[in-house]
N, C-alpha and C positions, 0 to 999 in steps of 0.2 A: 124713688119718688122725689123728693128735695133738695134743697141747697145748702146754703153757706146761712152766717148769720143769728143763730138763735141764740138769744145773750143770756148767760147763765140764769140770770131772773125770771125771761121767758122760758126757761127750760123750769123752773120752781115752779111757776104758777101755771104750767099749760097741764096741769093733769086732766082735766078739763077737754081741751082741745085739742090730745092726746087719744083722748076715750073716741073722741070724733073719728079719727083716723082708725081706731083699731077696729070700730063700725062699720066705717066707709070700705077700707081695705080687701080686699080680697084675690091687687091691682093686683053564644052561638059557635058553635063551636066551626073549627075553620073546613071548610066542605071541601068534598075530596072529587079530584076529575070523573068526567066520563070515561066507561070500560079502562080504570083501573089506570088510566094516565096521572102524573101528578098536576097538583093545581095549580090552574093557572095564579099566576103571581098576582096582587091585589091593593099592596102596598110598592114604593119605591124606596131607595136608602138616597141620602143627602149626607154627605160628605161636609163636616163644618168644622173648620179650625177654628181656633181656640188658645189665647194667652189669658193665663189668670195668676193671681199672688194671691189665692185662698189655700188654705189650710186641704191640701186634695185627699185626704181624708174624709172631708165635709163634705166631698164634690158628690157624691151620692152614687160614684161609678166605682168596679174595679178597673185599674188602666193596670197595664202593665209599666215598673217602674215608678210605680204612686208613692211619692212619699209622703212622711207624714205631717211636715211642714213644708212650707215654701221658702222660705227664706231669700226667693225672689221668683223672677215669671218662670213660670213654667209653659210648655207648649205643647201643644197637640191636638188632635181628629179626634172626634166623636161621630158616629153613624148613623142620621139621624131617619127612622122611617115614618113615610110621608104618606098616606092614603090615595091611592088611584083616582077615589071621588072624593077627593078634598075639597074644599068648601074653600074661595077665594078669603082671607083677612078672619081665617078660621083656625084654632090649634087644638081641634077635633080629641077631644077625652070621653072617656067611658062614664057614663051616670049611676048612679045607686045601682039601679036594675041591673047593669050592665057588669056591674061587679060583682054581685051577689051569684048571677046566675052564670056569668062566664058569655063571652064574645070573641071575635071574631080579632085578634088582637092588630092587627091588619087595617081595623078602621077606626084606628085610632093612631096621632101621633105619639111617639116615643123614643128613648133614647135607645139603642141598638150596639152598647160598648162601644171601647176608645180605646185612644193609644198617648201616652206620653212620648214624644219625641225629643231627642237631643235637636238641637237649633240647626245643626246641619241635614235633618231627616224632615223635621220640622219647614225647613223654608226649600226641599228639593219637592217633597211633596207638594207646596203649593205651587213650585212652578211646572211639574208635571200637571196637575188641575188644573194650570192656566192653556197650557199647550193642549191638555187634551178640549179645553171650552171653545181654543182658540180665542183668549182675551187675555190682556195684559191686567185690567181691568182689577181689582177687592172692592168687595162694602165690607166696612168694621164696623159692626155694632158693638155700644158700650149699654148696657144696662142700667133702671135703675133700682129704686128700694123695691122690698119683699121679694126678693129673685131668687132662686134656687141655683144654683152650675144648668142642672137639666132645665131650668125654667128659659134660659138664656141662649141654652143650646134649642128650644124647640123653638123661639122667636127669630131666630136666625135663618132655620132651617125655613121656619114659614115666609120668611121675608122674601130668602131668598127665591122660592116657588112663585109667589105670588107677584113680584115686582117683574118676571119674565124680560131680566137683562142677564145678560153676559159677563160674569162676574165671581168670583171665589168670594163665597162666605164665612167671614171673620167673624168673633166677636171676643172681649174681651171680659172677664169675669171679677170683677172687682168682689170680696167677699160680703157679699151681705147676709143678715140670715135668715133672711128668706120667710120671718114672721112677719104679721100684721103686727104686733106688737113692738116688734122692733127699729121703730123708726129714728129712735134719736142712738142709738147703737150703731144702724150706716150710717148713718151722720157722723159718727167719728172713723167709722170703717172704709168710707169712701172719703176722706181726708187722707187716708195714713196712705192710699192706694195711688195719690198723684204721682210719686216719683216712679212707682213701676209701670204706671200705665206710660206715661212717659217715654220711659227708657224702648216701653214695648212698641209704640211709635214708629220711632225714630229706628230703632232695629227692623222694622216691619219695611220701613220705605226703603232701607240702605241693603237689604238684603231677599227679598220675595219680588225681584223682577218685576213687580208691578209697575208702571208708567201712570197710572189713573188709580187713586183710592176716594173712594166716598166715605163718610165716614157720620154716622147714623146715631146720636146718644140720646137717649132718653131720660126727664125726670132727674134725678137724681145725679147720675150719670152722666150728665150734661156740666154739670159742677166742675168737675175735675177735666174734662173733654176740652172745653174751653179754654181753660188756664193752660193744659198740658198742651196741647197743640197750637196754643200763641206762643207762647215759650220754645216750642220746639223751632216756629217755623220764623220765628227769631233772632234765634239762634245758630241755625243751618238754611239760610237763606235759598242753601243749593237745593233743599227740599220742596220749596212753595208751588212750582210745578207739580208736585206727586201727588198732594192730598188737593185733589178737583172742589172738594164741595165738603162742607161741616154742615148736616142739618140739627140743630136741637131742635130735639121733638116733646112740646108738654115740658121744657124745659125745669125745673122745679129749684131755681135760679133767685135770687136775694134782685127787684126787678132793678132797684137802684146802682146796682155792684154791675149787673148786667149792662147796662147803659152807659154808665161810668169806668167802668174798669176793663170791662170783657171787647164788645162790640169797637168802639175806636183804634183795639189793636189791629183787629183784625183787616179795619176802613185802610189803616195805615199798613199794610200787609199786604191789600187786594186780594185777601182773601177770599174766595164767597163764600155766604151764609146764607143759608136757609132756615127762618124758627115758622115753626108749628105751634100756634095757642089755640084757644077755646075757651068760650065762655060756661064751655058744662063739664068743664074737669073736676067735678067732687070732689080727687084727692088734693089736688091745687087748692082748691079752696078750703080744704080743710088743713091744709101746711101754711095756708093764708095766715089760717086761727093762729095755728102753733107760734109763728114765728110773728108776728102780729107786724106783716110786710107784704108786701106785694109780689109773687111770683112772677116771673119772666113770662111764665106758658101762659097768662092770665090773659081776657080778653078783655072784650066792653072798652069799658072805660078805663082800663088797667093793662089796654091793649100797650104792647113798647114799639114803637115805628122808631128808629133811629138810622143814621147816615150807615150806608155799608151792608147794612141786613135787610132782603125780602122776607117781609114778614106776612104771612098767610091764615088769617083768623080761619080756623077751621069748625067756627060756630054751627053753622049748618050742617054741619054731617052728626048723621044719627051712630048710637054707639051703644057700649053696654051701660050700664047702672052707673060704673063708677067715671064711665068717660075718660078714661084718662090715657088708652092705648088705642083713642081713634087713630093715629096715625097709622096702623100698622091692621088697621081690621075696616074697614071703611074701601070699597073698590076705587070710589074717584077719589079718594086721598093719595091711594096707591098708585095708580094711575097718576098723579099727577106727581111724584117720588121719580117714577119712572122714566119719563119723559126729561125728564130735570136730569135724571142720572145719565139713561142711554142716550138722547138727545140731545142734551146739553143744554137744552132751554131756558130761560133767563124766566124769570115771571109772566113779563109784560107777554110774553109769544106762546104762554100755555093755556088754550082753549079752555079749561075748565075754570079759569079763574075770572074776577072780575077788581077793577082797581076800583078803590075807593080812598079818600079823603081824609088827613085831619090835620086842620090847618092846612099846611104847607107841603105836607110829607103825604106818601102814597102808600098806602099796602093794599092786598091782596084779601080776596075773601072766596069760596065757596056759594053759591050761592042757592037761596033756598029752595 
């Protein structure tokens, strides 16, 4: 969920707007064929790589070759099985009921085992997934707070169902632990995580044949995306053709460090940027409390329009409670991801949006 910034003071006195956060937070048996055939199939599998520097002991799978730290990335497939009738910006789980009494496990998403790969198994497999898609094309999603390994692997999996592009789905697993409670713990945990996501990067472009990566962070996870991938493309200039597009989504970003420090690299970069805010992100506004700052993902009057980033108040779109994973659960949100990614569309020329004002400066809004 958050950023950079919380000064040891605010960390003393937020128990408070701490307790907000840990409130807010939350961010049939299978029927057999006719005359004795078997059943027809009901779910699909999804195919989602995967670099992480968590402890894969924690990761909540057995892989074969899991060790029990990381000591650095690690890579590899997970199987992710997708429902037949999935619900568009849905990551379809079983209810009380459905657990007590037993279902149909098929309608529901889930993790379906993995595999650890050496780096040469690791990046033939994904250009075998590109050949077989026919795309040269990744989207890397980076995640943020209360995430699980399986949490990150089902939002990938969903993303990439529902976005209907041509594209190998990445993501990248920074170790969080995946509590409500735990907010100021990834906060140091997605710090320590910059240089390996980094490295994971810059290995991802120079080696997985991709010519096109998008590259998708959320919340929290935006933090390190930012810094890591200006630095990267910095650095290796010969890269800034690869990575097409950075959207923060719900950015959960310090909004002054964002403005100041992040976005002008990128101006001077040409890089493009895409941020996602909202005025009904709960947990944003409750990382608001904690860090007693204005989040990046924030909207209103706290909206950040700056030189180099299309910025898209994505205020009017309806969501769940805590609001904070409209990007990725909302149709015309998605829909407008899409277009952006397969497309190529710049803002001004994406039919679902509308320009508005302030001052001088232009952004984007949804409209009601």
């Amino acid at each position: 969920m958050t950023e950079p910034g919380a000064s040891t003071g605010c960390r003393a006195a937020s128990a408070t707007a701490t307790l907000c956060l840990i409130l807010l937070a939350g961010c049939a048996t299978i029927a057999t064929g006719d005359r004795g055939l078997p059943p027809a199939p009901t779910a699909k599998l999804v195919d989602v790589f995967f670099g992480t520097d968590r402890n894969l002991a924690d990761a909540g799978l057995t892989m074969p070759r899991a060790t029990t730290s990381s000591g650095a990335v690690a890579m590899g497939v997970v199987h992710v099985a997708v429902p037949l009738k999935h619900q568009v910006g849905e990551i379809e789980q079983p209810g009380l009921i459905a657990q007590l009494f037993g279902a149909n496990p098929d309608d529901y998403m889930s993790v379906r085992g993995g595999e650890i790969e050496t780096a040469d198994e690791f990046f033939e497999k994904i250009r075998l997934a590109q050949a077989a898609g026919r795309s040269s094309s990744a989207l890397v999603f980076v995640h943020g707070y209360n995430v699980s390994f399986a949490d990150a692997a089902l939002r990938t999996a969903q993303l990439a169902v529902d976005l209907h592009i041509r594209t190998v789905p990445v993501f990248y697993d920074w170790p969080s632990k995946g509590e409500t409670a735990g907010y100021l713990a990834d906060e140091d945990a997605v710090e320590r995580s910059l240089p390996d996501l980094a490295q994971f990067l810059e290995t991802f472009a120079g080696r997985s044949g991709s010519k096109d990566i998008f590259v998708i962070a959320h919340s929290m996870g935006a933090r390190i995306t930012t810094r890591a991938l200006a630095d990267l493309l910095e650095r290796r200039p010969d890269l800034r053709a690869r990575y097409r597009e950075l959207i923060p989504a719900a950015p959960d970003i310090d909004a002054v460090v964002f403005k100041r420090d992040i976005a002008p690299r990128f101006a001077a970069l040409q890089a493009p940027m895409t941020l996602y805010a909202s005025s009904n992100d709960r947990a944003l506004k409750a990382s608001h409390a904690v860090h007693q700052d204005d989040r990046a993902g924030e909207s209103g009057d706290r909206l950040v329009v700056v030189p180099g980033v299309e910025t898209i108040d994505a205020s009017a779109i309806s969501t769940d409670f805590l609001g904070h994973s409209y990007f990725a659960s909302d149709r015309r949100l998605l829909a407008d991801i899409a277009q952006l990614i397969r497309e190529r569309l710049r803002a001004p020329r994406r039919p679902l949006l509308q320009d508005r004002r302030i001052g001088d400066a232009t952004y984007w809004a949804f409209p009601r």
